[in-house]
C-alpha positions, 0 to 999 in steps of 0.5 A, spaced: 500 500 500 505 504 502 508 503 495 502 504 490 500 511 495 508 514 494 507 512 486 500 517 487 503 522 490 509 521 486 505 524 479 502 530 482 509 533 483 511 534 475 509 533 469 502 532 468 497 527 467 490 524 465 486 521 471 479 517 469 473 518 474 471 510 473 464 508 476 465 501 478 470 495 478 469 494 470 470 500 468 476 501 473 479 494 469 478 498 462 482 504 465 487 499 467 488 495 461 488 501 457 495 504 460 492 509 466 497 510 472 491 512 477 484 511 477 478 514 481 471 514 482 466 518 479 459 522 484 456 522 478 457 515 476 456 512 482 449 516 482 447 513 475 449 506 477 443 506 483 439 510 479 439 516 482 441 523 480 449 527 482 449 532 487 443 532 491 446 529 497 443 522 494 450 518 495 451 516 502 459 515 505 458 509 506 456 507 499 460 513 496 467 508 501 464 501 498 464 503 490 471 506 491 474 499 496 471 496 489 475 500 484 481 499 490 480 491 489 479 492 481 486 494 479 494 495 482 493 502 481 492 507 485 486 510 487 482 517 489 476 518 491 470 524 489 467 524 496 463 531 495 462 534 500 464 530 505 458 527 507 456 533 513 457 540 515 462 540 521 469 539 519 469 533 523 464 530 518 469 530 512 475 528 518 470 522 518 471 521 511 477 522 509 479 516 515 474 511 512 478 513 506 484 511 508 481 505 511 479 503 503 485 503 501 484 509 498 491 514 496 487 520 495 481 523 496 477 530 494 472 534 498 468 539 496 465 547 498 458 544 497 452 544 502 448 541 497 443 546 499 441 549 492 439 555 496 445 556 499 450 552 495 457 554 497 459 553 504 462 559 507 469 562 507 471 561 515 467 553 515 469 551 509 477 553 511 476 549 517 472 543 514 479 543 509 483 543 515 479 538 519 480 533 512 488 535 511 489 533 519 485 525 519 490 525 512 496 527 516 495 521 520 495 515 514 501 510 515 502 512 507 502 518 504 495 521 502 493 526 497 487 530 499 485 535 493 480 541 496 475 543 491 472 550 491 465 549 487 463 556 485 464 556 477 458 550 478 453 553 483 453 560 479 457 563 482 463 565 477 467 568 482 474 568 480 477 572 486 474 568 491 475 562 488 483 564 488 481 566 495 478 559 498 483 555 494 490 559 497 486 558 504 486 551 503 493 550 500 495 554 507 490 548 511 493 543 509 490 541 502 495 537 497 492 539 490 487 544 489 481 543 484 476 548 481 471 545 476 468 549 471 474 555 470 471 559 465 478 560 460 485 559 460 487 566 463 484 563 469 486 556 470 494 560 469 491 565 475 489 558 479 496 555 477 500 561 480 495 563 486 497 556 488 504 554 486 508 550 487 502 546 490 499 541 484 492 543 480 487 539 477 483 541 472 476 537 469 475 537 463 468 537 460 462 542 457 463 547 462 471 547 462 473 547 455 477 542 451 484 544 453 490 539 450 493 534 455 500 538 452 498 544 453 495 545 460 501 541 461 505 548 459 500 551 463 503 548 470 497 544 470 499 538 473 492 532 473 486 532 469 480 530 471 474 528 467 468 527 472 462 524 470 464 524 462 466 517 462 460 514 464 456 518 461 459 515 455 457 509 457 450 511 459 451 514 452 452 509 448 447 504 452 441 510 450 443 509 443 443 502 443 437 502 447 432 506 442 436 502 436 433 495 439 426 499 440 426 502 433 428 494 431 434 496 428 437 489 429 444 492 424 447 497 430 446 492 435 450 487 431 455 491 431 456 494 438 463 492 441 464 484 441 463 481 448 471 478 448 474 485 446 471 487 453 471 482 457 479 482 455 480 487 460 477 483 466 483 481 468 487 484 473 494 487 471 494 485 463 495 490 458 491 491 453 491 496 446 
């Protein structure tokens, strides 16, 4: 365990590396097969899997520990977990949660502003800070190294503030946080000013419909260390599942013949093999 944690926390100090939010052991074994260094779950895919919807507080902290000790037992690489807002208001609720983490077999985690209150969706300053210094002293107490990644959720809850962004991020750097992660930076120009406001701390940065497309190598130039893709992969799947779905009801026999075969599937079901 020792050995997969240092090799996690190894990535985040150069260069830049791509990080897919699996949503269950298959599609962590697809991760794995394909080349990746490091997987980690997914709230919203986790949210889809149980037939529910991401962020209204759906997901339990003893769900969102099982589906990340499922990816943990899936692969040999390290794993992170999306636990939201730690699962409770207090600073101790996302202590709690960072040690069921460490418990799981987990080398990192993320733990977010958010109340999942839609009236009042961001926690504020003071009480968030503190919830971050709650997280960053449980991870001190792990036997291997643990990388708590902060998030300040402003750009999705809309709230485009940038300088209380910046603000809550550097305040999360100086609590303990060992990655810091804002969703939804609206541009280029922000995710640099992210990058410097924080540094030499590493920063991730999602990539989806509100964050733009920016290429690996070029947000790589820009000091970005980890990018994330959130719910996009089981999205695809999910995706996928849809089209097929209505080509069966539709009785278009011809596109469900020509779905992925099985064996090309199941060829990466088998922990530590590989594949192209």
């Amino acid at each position: 365990m020792a050995e997969k944690a240092e090799r996690f926390r190894a990535l985040h100090a150069a260069g830049c590396f791509a990080l897919p939010n699996a949503w269950d052991a298959g599609s962590a074994r697809l991760m794995a097969g394909l080349g990746f260094q490091a997987v980690a779950t997914t709230s919203a895919g986790l949210a889809f899997m149980l037939g529910r919807r991401d962020g209204e507080a759906a997901i339990s902290r003893a769900e969102a520990l099982a589906n990340a000790r499922d990816l943990v037992c899936a692969t040999d690489l390290p794993a992170s977990a999306d636990l939201e807002d730690g699962f409770g208001p207090a600073p101790e609720d996302a202590a709690e949660t960072v040690r069921g983490a460490i418990a799981a077999g987990l080398c990192g985690c993320t733990i977010e502003d958010t109340t999942a209150d839609p009236a009042s969706p961001i926690h504020g300053f003071d009480q968030s800070v503190a919830r971050i210094a709650a997280a960053a002293r449980a991870a001190r107490d792990a036997p291997h190294p643990f990388v708590l990644t902060a998030r300040a959720e402003n750009f999705l809850h809309g709230r485009p503030d940038l300088d209380d962004t910046i603000r809550r991020l550097v305040a999360f750097a100086e609590a303990g946080a060992d990655c810091l992660y804002a969703p939804a930076l609206p541009d280029e120009d922000a995710i640099r000013a992210v990058v410097r406001a924080v540094a030499p701390k590493p920063v991730n940065v999602l990539i989806g419909p509100r964050s733009g497309a920016l290429p690996l190598a070029r947000l790589a130039e820009m000091g970005v260390r980890r990018v994330s893709v959130g719910g996009a992969l089981a999205r695809a799947a999910y995706g996928a599942a849809l089209e097929a779905g209505r080509a069966l009801l539709a009785g278009d026999m011809a596109s469900i013949a020509a779905l992925t075969p099985y064996d090309r599937i199941a060829a990466y079901m088998t922990p530590g093999e590989k594949q192209t």
